[in-house]
Backbone as CSV, one residue per row, in Angstrom:
resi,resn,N_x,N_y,N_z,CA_x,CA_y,CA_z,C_x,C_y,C_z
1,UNK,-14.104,1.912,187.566,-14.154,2.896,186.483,-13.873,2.246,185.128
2,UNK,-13.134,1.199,185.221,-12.338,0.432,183.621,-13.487,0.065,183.072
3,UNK,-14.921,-0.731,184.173,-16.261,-1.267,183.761,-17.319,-0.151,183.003
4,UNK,-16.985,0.868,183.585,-17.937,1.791,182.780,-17.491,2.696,181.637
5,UNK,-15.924,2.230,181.517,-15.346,3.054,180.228,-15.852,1.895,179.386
6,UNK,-15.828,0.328,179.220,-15.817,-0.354,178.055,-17.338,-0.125,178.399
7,UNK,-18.148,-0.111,179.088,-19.588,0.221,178.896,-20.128,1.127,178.383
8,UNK,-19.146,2.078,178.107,-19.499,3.452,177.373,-19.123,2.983,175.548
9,UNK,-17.720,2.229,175.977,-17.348,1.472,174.399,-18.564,1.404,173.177
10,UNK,-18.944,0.629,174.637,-19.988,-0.634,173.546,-21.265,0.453,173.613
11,UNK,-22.019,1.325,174.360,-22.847,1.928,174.164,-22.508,2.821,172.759
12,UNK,-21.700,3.722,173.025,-20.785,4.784,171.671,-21.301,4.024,170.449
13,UNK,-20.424,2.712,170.094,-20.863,1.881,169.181,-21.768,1.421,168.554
14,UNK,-23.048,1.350,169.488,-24.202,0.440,169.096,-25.237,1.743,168.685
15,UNK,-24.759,3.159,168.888,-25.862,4.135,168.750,-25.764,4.473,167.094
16,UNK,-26.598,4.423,166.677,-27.105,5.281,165.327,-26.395,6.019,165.130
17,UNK,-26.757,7.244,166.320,-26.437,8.451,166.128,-24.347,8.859,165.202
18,UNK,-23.727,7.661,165.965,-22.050,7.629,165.691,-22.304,7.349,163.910
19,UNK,-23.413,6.076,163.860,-22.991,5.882,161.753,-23.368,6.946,161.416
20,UNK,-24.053,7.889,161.442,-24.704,9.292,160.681,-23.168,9.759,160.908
21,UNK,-22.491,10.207,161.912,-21.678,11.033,161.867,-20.514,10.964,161.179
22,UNK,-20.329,9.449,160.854,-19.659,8.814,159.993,-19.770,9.051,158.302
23,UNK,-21.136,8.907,158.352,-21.490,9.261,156.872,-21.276,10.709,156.488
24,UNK,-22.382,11.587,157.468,-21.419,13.035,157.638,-19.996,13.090,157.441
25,UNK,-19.524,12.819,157.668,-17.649,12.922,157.931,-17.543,12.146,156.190
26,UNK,-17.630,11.316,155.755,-17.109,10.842,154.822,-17.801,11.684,153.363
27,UNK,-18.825,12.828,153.812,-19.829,13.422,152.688,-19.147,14.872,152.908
28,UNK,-18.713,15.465,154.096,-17.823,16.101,154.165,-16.332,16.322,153.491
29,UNK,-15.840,15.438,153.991,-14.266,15.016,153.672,-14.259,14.880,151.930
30,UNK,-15.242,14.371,151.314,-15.490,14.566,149.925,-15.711,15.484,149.229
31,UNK,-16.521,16.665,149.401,-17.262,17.689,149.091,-15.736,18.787,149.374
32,UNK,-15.041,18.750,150.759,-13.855,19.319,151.233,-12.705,19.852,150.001
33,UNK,-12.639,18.381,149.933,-11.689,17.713,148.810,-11.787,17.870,147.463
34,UNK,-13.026,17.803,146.885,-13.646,17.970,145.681,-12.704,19.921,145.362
35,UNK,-13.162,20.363,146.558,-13.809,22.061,146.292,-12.160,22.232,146.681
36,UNK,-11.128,22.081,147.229,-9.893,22.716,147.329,-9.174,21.919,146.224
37,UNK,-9.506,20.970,145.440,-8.865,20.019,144.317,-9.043,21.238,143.070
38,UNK,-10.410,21.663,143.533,-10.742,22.674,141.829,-10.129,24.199,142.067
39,UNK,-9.859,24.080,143.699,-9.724,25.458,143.951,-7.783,25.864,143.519
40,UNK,-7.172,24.704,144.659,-5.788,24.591,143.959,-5.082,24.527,142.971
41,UNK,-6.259,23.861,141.734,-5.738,23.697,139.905,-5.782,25.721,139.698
42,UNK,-6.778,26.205,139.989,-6.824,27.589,139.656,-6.002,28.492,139.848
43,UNK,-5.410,28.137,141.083,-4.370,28.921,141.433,-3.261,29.210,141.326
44,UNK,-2.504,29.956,140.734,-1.059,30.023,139.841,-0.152,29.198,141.084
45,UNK,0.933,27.704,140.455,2.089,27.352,140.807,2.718,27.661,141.408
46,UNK,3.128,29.042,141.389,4.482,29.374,142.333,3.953,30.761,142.273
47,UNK,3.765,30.987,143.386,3.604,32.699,144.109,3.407,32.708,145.303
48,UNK,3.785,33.101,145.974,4.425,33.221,147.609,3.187,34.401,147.904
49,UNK,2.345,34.986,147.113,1.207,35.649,147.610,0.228,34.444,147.649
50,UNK,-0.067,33.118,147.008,-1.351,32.480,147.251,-0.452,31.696,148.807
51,UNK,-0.019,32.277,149.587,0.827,31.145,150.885,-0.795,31.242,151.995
52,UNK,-0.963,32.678,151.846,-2.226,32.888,152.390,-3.429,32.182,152.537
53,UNK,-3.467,32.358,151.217,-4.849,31.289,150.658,-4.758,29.774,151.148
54,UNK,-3.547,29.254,150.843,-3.294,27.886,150.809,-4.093,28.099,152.312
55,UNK,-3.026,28.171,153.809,-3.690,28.991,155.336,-5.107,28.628,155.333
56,UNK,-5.989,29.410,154.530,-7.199,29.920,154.534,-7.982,28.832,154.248
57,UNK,-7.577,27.674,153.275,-8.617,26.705,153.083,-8.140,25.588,154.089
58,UNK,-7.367,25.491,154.976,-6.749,24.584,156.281,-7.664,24.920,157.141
59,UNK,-7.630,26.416,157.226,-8.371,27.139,158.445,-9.444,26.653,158.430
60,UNK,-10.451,26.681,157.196,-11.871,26.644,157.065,-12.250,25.052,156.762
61,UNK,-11.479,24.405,156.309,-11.330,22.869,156.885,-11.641,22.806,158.214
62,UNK,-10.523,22.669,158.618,-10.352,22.271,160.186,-11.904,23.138,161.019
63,UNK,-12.104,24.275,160.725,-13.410,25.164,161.700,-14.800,24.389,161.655
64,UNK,-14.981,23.795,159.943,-16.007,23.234,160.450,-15.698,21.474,160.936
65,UNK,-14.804,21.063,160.580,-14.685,19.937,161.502,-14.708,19.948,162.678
66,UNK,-14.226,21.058,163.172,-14.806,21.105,164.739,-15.826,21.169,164.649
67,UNK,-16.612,21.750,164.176,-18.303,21.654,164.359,-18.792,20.461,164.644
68,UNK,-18.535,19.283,163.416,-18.878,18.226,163.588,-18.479,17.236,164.361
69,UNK,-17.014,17.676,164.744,-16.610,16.691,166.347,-17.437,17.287,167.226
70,UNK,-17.777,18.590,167.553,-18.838,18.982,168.627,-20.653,18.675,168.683
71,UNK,-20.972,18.322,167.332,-21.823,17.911,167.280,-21.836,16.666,167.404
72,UNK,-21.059,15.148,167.305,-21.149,14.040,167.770,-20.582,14.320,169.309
73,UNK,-20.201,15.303,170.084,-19.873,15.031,171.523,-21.522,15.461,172.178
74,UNK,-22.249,16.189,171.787,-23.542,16.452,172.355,-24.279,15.322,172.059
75,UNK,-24.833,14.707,171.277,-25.742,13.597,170.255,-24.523,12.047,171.089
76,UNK,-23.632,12.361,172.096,-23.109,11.202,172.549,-23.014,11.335,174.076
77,UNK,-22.914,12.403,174.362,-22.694,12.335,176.020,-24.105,13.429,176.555
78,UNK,-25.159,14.195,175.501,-26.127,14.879,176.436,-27.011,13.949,177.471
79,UNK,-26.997,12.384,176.987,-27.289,11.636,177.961,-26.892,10.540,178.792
80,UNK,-25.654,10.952,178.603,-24.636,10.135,179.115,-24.741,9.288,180.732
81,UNK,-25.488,10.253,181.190,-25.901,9.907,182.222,-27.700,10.128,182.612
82,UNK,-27.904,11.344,182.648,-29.780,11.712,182.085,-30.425,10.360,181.957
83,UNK,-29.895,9.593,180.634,-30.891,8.528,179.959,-30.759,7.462,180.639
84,UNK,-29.153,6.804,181.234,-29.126,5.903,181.897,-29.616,6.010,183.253
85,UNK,-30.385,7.262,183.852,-31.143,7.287,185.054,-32.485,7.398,184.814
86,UNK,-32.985,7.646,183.545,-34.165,7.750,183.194,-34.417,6.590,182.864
87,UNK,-33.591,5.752,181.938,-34.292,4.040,181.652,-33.627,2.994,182.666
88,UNK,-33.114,3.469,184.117,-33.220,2.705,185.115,-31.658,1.628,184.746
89,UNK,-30.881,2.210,184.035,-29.907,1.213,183.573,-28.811,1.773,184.570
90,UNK,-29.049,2.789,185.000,-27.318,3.862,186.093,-27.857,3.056,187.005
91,UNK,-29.345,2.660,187.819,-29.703,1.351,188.903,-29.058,0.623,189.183
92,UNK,-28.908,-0.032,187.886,-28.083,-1.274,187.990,-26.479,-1.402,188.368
93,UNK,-26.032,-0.176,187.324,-24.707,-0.225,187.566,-24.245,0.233,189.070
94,UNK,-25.052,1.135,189.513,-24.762,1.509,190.717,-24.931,0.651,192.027
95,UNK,-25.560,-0.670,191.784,-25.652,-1.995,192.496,-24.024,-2.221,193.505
96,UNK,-23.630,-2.672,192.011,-21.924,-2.490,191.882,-21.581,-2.101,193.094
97,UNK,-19.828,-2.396,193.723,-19.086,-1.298,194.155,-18.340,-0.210,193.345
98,UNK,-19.369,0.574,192.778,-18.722,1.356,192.287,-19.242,3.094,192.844
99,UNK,-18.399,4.142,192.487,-19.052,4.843,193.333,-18.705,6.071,192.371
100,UNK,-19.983,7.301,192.826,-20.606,7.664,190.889,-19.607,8.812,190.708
101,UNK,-18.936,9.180,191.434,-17.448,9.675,190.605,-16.865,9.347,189.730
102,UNK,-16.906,7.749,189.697,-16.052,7.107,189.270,-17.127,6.921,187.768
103,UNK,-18.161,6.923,187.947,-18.934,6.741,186.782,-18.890,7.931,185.848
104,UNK,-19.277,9.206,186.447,-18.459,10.178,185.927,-16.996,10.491,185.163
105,UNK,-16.211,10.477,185.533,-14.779,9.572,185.175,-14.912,9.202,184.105
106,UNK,-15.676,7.281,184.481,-15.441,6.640,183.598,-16.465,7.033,181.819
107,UNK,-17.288,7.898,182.134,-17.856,8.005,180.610,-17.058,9.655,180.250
108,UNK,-16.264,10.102,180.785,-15.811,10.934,180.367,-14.719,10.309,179.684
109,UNK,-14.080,9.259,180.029,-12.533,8.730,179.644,-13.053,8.062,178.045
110,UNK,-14.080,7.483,178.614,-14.669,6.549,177.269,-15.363,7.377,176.258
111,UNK,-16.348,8.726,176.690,-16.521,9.113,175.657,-14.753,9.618,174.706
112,UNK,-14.496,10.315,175.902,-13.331,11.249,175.072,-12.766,10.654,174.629
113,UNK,-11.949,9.414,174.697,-10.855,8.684,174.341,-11.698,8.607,172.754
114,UNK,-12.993,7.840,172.398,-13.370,8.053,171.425,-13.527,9.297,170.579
115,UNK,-14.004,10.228,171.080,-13.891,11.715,170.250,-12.709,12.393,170.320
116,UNK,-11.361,11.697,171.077,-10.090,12.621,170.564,-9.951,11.399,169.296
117,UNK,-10.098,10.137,169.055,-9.439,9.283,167.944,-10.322,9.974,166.386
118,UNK,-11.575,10.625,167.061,-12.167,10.745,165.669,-11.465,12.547,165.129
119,UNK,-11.721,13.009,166.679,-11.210,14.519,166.388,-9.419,14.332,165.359
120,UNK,-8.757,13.306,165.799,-7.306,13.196,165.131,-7.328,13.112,163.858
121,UNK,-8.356,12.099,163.602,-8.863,11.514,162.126,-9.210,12.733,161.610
122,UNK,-9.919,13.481,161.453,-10.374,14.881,160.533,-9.769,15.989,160.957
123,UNK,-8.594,16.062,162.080,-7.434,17.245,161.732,-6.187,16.579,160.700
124,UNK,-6.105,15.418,160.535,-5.086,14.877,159.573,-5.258,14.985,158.639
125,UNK,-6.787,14.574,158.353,-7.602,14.361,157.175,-7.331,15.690,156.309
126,UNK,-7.536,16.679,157.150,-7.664,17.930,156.552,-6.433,18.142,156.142
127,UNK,-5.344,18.455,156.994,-4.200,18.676,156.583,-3.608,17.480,155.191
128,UNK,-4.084,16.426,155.648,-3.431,15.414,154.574,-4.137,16.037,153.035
129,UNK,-5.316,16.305,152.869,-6.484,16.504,151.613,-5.228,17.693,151.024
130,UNK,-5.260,18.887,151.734,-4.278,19.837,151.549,-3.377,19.888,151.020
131,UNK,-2.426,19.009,151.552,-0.870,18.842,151.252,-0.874,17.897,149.683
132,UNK,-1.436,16.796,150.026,-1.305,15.838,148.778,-2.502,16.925,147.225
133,UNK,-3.174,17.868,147.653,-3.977,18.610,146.141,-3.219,19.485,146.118
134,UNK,-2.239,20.102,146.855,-1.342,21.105,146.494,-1.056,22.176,147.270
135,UNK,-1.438,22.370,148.286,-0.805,23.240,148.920,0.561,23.166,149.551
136,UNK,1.576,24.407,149.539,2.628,24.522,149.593,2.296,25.239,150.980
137,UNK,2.053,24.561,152.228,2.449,25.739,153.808,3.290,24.143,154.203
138,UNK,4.378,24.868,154.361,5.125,23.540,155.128,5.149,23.832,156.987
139,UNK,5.012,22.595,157.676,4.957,22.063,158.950,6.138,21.522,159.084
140,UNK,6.094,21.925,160.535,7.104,21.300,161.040,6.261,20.441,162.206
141,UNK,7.118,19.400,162.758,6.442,18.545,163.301,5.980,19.162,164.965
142,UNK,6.380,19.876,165.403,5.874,20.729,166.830,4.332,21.504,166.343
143,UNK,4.653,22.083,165.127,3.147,22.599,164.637,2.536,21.850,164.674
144,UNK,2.514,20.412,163.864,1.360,19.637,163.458,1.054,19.162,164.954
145,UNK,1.837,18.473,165.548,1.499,17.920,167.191,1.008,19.026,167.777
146,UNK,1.426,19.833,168.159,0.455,20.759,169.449,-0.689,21.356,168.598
147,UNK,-0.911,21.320,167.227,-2.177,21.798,166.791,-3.203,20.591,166.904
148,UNK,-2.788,19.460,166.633,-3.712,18.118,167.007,-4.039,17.976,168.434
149,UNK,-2.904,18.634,169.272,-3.415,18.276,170.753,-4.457,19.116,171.436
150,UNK,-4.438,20.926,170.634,-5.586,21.754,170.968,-6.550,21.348,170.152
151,UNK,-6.251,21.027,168.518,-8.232,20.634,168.610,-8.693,19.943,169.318
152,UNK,-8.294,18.879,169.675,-8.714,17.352,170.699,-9.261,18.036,171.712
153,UNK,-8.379,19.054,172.544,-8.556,19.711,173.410,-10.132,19.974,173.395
154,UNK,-10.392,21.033,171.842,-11.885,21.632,172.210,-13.148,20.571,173.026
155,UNK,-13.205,19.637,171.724,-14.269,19.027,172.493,-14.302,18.352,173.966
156,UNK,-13.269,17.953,174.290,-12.800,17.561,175.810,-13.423,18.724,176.804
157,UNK,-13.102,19.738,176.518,-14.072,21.179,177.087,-15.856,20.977,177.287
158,UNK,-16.243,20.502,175.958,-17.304,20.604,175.664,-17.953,18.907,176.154
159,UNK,-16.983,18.399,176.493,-17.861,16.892,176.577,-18.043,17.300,178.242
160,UNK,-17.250,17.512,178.615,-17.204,18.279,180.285,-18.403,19.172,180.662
161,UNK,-18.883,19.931,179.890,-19.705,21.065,180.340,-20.915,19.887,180.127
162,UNK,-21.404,19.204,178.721,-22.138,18.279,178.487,-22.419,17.404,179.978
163,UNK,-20.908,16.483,180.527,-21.617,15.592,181.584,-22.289,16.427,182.439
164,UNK,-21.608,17.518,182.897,-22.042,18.151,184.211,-23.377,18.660,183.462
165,UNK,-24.145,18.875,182.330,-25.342,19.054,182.595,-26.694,18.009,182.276
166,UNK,-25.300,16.613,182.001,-26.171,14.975,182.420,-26.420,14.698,183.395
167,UNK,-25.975,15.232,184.496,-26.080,14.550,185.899,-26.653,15.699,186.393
168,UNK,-27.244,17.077,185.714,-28.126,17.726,186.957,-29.520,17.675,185.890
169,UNK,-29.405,17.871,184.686,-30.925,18.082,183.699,-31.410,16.857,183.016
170,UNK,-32.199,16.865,182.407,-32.574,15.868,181.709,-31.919,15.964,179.860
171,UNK,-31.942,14.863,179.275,-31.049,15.072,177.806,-31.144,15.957,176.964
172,UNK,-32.558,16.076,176.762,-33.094,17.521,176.093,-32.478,18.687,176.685
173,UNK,-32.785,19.088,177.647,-31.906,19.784,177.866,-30.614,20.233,178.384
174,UNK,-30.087,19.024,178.082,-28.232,19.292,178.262,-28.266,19.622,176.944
175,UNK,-28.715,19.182,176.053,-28.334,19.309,174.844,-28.449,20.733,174.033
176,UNK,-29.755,21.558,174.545,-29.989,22.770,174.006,-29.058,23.537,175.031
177,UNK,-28.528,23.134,175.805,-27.624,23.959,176.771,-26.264,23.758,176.303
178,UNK,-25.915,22.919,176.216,-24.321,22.539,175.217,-24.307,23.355,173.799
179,UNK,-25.431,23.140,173.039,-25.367,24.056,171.766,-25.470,25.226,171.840
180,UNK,-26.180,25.601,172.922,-26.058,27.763,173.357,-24.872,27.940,173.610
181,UNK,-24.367,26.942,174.483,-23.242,27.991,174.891,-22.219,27.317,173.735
182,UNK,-21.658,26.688,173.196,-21.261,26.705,171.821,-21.287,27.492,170.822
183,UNK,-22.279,27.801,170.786,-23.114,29.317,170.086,-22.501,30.206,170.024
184,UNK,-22.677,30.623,171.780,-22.158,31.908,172.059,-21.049,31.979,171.691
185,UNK,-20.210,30.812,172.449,-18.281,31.538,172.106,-18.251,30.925,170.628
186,UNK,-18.992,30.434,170.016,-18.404,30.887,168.443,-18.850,32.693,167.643
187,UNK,-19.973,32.895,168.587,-20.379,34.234,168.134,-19.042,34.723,168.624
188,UNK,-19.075,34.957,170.304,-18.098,35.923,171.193,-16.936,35.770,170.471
189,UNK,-16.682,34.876,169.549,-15.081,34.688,168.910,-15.026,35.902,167.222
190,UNK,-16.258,35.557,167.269,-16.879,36.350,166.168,-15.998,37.910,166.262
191,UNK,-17.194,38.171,167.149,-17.071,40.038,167.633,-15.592,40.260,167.915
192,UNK,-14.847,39.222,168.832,-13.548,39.572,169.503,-12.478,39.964,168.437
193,UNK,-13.057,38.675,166.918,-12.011,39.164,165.672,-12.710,40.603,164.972
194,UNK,-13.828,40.545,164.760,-14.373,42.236,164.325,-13.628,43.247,165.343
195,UNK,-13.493,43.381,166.712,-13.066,44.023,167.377,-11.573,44.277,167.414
196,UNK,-10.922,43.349,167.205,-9.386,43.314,166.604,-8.912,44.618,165.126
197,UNK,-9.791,43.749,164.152,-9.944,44.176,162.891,-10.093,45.541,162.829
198,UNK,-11.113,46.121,163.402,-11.521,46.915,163.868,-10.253,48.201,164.591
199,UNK,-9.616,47.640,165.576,-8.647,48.507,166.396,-7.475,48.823,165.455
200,UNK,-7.289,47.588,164.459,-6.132,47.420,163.727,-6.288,49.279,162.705
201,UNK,-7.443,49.615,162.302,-7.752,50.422,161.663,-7.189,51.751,162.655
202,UNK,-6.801,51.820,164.177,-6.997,53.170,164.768,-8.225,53.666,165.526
203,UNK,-9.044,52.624,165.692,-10.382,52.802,166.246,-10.573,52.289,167.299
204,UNK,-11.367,52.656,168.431,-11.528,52.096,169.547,-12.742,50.935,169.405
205,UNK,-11.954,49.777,169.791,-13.069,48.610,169.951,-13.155,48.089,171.160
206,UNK,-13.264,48.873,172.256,-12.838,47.885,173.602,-13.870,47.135,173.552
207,UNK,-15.259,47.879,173.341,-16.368,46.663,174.053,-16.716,45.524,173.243
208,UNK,-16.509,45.552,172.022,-16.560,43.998,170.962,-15.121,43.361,171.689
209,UNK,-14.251,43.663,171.606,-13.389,42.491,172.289,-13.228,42.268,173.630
210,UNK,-13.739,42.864,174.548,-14.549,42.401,176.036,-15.558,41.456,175.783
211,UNK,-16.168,41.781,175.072,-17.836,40.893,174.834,-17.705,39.353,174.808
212,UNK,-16.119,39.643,173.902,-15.518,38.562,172.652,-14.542,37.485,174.247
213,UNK,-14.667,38.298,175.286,-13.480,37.934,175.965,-14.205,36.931,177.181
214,UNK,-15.415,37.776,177.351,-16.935,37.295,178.431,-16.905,36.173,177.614
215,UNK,-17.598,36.337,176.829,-18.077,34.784,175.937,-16.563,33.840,175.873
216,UNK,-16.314,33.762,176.059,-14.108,32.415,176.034,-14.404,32.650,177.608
217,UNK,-14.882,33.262,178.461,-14.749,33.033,179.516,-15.809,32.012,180.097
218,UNK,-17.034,32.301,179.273,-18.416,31.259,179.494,-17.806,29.688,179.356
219,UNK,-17.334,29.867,177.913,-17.034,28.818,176.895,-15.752,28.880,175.932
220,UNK,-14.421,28.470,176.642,-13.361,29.027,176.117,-12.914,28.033,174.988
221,UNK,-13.843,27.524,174.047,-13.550,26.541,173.143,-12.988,26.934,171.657
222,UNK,-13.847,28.291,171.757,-13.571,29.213,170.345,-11.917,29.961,170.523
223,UNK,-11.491,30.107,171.728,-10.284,30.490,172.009,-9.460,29.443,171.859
224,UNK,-9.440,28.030,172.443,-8.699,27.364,172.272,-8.910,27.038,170.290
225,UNK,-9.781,27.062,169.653,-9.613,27.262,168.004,-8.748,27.863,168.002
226,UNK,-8.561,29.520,168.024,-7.842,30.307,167.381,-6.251,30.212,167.976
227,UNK,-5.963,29.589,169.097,-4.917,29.512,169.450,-4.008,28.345,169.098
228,UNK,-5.066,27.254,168.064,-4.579,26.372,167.474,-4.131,26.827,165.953
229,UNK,-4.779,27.943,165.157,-4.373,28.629,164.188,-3.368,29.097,164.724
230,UNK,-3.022,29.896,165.643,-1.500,30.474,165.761,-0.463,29.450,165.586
231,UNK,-0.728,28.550,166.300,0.405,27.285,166.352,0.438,26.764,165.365
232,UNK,-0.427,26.370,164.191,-0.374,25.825,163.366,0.497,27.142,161.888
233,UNK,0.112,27.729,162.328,0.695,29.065,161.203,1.332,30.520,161.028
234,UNK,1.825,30.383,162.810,2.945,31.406,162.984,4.368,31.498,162.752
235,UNK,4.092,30.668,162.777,6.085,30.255,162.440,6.260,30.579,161.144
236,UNK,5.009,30.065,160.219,5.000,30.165,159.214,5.202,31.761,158.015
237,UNK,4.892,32.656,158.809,5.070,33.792,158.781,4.106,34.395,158.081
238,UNK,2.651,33.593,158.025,1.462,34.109,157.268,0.513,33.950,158.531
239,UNK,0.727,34.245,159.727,-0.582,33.874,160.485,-1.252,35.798,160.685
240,UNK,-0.347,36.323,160.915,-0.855,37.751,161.327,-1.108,38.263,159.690
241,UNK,-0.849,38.116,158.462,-1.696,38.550,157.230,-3.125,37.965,157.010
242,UNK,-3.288,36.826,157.834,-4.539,36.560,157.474,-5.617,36.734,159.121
243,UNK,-6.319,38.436,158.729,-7.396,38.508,159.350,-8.510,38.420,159.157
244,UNK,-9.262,37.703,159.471,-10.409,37.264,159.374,-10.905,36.999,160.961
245,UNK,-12.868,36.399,160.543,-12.902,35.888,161.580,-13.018,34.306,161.728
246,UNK,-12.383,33.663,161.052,-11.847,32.356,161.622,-10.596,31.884,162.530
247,UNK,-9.807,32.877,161.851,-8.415,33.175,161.712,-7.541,33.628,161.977
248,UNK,-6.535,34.247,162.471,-5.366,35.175,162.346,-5.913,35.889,163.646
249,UNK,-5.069,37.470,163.212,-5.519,38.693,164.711,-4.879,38.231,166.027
250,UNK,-6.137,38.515,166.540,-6.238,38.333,168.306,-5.424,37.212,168.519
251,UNK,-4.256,36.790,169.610,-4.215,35.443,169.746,-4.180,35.121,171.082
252,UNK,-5.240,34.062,171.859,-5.539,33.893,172.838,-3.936,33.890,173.948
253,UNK,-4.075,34.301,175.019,-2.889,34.385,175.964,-2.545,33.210,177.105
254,UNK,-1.252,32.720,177.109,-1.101,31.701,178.343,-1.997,31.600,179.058
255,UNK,-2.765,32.545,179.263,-3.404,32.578,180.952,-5.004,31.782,180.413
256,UNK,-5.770,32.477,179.380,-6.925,31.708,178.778,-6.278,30.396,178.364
257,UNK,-5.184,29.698,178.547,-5.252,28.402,178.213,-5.217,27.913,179.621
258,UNK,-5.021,28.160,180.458,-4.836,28.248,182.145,-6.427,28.244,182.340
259,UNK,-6.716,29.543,182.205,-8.305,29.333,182.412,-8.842,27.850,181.683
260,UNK,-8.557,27.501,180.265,-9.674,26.633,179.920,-9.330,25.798,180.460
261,UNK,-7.985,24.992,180.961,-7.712,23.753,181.652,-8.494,23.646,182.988
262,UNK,-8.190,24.877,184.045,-9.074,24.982,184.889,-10.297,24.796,184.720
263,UNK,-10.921,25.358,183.670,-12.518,25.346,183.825,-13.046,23.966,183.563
264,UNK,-12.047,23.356,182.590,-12.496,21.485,182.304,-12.502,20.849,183.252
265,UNK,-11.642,21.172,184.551,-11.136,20.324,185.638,-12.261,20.869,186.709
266,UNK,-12.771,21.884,186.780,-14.201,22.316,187.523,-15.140,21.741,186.954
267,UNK,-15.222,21.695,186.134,-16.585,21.345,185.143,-16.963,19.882,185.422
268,UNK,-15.718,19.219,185.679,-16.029,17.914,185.638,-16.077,17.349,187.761
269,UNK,-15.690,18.142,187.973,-15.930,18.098,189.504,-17.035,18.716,189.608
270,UNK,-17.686,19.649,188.709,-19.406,19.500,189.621,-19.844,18.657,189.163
271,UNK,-19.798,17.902,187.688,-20.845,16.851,186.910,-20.624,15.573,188.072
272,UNK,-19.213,15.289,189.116,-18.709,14.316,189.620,-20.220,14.600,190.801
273,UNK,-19.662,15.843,191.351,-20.603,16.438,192.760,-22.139,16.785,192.244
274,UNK,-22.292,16.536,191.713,-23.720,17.007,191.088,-24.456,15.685,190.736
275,UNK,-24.062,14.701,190.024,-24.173,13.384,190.243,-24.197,12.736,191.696
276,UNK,-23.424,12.888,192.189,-23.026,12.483,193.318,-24.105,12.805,194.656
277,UNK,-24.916,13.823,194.609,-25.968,14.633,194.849,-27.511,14.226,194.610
278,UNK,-27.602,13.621,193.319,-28.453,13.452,192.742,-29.361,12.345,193.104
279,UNK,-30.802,12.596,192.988,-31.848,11.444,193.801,-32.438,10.549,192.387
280,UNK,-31.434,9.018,192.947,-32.402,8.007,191.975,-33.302,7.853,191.991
């Protein structure tokens, strides 16, 4: 397995696809920075009503950086395996004593190990841009750690659903299959906060936050988001004023973090058994 994590190393490395995401990330992180630099000068010094706001541009930081850690985990692992059986290179390795669990495994360890170092890099990033242009939400160090350990978390979800649909489809379509259901539980996360919002008023919303609950059950990645906003800004005593749908409201329960661990640890035992299955 150690042979096909540094084989994943050096593949990760040598692809195109990682410098774009790089450049992305550094055209991002600028533009980020630029727009909360002009946004923070505007905003009056000392008032314990902008605590919110400050929240609000972290939140919307960090949401689409997940995007873009999820978009380099598809564009890195939809053929993680697919391509190396299609250009006859998984042949070779499988010569080896090695045995394709273990290959499984090993490009899961190697992709991820790489997309939690980049996922760390642009939850710091964000928080660091923040803190040093002016925002006043103070952390404590249990916030900042378990909020770095659930974003990491998301894509680890998503690189999982990805192998297991390298080792049964072809790249094309792992890839339009990783971005649907991505889709969805960012929609289903959607409705679940309208449906919140919604009840908060006195109104019955059961079926938007069922809908909201199906979809985190497909793809519980948008749940593990919002349950990284709680941690990151409950203590703080501004997480339940800010409802939105990025944000605040609903907050996912012990048991959906139970579910998503489970479902990563299935996910990656069929991509193991499904591979494992599979005719060279």
């Amino acid at each position: 397995m150690i042979t096909v994590i540094k084989y994943t190393f050096k593949e990760m490395f040598h692809k195109k696809a990682l410098f774009f995401v790089l450049l992305l990330t550094l055209a991002y992180l600028t533009l980020y920075g630029f727009g909360i630099k002009e946004a923070y000068e505007a905003l009056p010094r000392v008032n314990t009503l902008a605590l919110p706001i400050f929240s609000e541009f972290i939140t919307v930081g960090l949401y689409f950086a997940s995007l873009i850690v999820a978009f380099l985990v598809v564009i890195s692992s939809a053929g993680a395996l697919s391509a190396d059986v299609e250009s006859g290179v998984m042949q070779a390795v499988l010569v080896k004593p090695i045995k394709r669990y273990e290959v499984v495994l090993g490009k899961f360890f190697g992709i991820g190990l790489i997309v939690s170092l980049y996922s760390l890099f642009l939850f710091f990033g964000i928080i660091f841009l923040n803190k040093a242009l002016g925002a006043r939400v103070v952390f404590s160090f249990s916030q900042v750690f378990n909020g770095a350990l659930l974003f990491l978390w998301m894509p680890l979800i998503l690189l999982s659903v990805c192998l297991w649909g390298s080792a049964r489809m072809s790249t094309l379509g792992t890839g339009i299959m990783a971005v649907m259901l991505y889709g969805f539980a960012l929609i289903g996360g959607w409705v679940e906060q309208i449906g919140y919002l919604i009840s908060l008023g006195g109104r019955s919303a059961t079926g938007l936050i069922n809908a909201g609950i199906i979809a985190s059950l497909l793809m519980p990645t948008d749940a593990i988001y919002r349950k990284m906003n709680s941690v990151l800004f409950s203590s703080n005593g501004i997480y339940f004023l800010r409802n939105n749908l990025l944000g605040g409201g609903a907050e996912p329960s012990l048991y959906m973090l139970l579910y998503a661990a489970g479902y990563m640890v299935f996910m990656l035992y069929m991509a193991a058994r499904s591979f494992t299955l599979r005719d060279m």
